[in-house]
C-alpha distance (Angstrom), angle and dihedral (degrees) to the residues before:
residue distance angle dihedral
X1 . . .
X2 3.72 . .
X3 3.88 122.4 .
X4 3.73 124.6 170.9
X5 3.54 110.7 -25.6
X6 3.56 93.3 -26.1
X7 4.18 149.5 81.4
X8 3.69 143.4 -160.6
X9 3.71 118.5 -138.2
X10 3.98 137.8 134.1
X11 3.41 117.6 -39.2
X12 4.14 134.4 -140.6
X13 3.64 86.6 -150.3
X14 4.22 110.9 42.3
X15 3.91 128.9 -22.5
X16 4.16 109.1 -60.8
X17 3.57 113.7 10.8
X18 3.41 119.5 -165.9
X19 4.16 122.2 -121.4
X20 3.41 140.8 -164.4
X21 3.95 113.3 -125.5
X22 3.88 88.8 -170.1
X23 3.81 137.9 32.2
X24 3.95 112.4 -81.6
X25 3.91 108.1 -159.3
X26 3.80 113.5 -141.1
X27 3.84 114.3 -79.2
X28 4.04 96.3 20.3
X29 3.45 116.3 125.2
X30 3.94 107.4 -114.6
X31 4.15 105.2 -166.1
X32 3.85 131.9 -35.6
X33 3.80 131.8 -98.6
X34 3.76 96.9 -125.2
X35 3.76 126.2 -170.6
X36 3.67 147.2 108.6
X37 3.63 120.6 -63.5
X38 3.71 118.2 -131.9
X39 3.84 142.2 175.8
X40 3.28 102.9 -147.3
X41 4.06 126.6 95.6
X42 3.83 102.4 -98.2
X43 3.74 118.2 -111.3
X44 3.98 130.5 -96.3
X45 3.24 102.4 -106.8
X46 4.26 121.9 -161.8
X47 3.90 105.7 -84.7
X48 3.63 115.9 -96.3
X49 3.55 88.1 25.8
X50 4.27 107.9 124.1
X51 4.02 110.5 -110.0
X52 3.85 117.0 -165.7
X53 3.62 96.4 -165.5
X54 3.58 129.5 140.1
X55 3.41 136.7 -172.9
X56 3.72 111.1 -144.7
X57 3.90 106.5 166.9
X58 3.81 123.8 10.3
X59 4.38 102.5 -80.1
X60 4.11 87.7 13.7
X61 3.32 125.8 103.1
X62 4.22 137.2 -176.9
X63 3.90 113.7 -146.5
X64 3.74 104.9 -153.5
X65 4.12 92.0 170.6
X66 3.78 86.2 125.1
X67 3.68 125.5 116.4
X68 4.05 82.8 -133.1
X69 3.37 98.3 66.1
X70 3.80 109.9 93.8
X71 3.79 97.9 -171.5
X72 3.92 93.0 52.5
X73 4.03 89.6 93.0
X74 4.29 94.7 48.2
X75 3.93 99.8 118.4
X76 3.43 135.3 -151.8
X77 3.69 127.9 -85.9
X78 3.72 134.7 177.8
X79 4.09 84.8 -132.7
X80 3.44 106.4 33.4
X81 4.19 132.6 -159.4
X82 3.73 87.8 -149.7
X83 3.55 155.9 37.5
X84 3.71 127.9 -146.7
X85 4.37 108.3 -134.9
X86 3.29 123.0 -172.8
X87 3.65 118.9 -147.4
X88 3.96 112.6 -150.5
X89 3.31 90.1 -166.1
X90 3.33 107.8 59.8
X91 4.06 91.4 23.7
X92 3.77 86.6 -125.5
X93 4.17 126.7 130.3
X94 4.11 114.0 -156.1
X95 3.34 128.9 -169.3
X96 4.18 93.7 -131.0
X97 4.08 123.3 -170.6
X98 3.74 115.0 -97.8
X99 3.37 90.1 178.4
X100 3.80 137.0 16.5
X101 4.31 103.9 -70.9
X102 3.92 104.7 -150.9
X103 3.94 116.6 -153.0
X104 4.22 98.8 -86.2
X105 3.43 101.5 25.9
X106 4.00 120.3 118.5
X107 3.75 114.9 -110.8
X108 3.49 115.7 -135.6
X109 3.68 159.1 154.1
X110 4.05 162.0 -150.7
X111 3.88 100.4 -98.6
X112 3.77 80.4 -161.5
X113 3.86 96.4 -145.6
X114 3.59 129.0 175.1
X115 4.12 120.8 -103.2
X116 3.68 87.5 -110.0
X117 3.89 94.6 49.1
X118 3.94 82.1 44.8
X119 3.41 96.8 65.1
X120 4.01 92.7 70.7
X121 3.76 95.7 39.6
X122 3.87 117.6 72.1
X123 4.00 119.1 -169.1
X124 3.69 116.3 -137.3
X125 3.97 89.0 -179.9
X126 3.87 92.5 125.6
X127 3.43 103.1 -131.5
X128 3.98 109.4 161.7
X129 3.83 77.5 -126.7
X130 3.47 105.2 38.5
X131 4.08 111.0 135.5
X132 3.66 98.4 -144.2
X133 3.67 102.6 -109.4
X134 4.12 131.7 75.2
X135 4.10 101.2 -105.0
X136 3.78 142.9 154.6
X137 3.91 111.3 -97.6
X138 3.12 101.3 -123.4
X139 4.13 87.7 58.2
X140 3.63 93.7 48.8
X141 3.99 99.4 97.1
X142 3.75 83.0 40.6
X143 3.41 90.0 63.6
X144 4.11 98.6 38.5
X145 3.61 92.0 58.0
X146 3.78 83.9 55.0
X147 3.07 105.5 52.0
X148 4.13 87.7 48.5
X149 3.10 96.2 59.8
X150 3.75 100.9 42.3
X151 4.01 97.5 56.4
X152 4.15 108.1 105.9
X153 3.65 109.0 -92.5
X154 4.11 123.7 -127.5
């Protein structure tokens, strides 16, 4: 499916990926992350089935599970091309450059999840320092020191 300047197709790093058919310059907004909002605390759903949720405000959440949504298959990386921003003004998310996007390259990401919602979700972005598991940033180190001093000892 291709939709303004970009496509879904197979991905190296999970299912769909999402890709950019034309150059994105850094800070331009390169689709939105449509859906439905809702109030209500999103479902379990069966592991390894996809989930499009996002939560946007604390309590309020965007449903993108729609085969309009464009930016529903942009993955996860550990060193992402994009950022998703949500515009309270308009009530709209975009996935927006943080980087220049070349025509090809894979547009993705920080999903920005919690260490407990990491623990479910591994990351098979290939990073050289990728640490295994889907998490926000700013938790990463967090979660390294963790997982050092967790492994059996000798």
């Amino acid at each position: 499916m291709i939709f303004a300047g970009v496509e879904s197709r197979p991905s190296p790093i999970a299912g769909l990926g999402l890709f950019a058919v034309r150059a994105f310059a850094a800070g331009e907004r390169i689709v939105p992350y449509a859906g439905r909002r809702t109030t209500c605390p999103p479902s379990p759903r069966r592991p390894g089935e996809p989930t499009y949720l996002l939560e946007i405000e604390p309590g309020q959440w965007l449903d993108g599970d729609d085969p309009s949504n464009p930016g529903r298959h942009a993955n996860h990386a550990c060193h992402p091309n994009a950022e998703l921003i949500y515009d309270r003004a308009t009530a709209t998310a975009w996935l927006t450059a943080l980087t220049p996007v070349h025509g090809g390259d894979e547009i993705t990401f920080d999903y920005g999840f919690s260490l407990a919602e990491s623990l479910f979700h591994p990351c098979r972005c290939g990073a050289p320092d990728c640490v295994g598991r889907i998490i926000a940033e700013p938790l990463r180190g967090a979660l390294r020191r963790h997982l050092r001093f967790s492994r059996p000892r000798d």
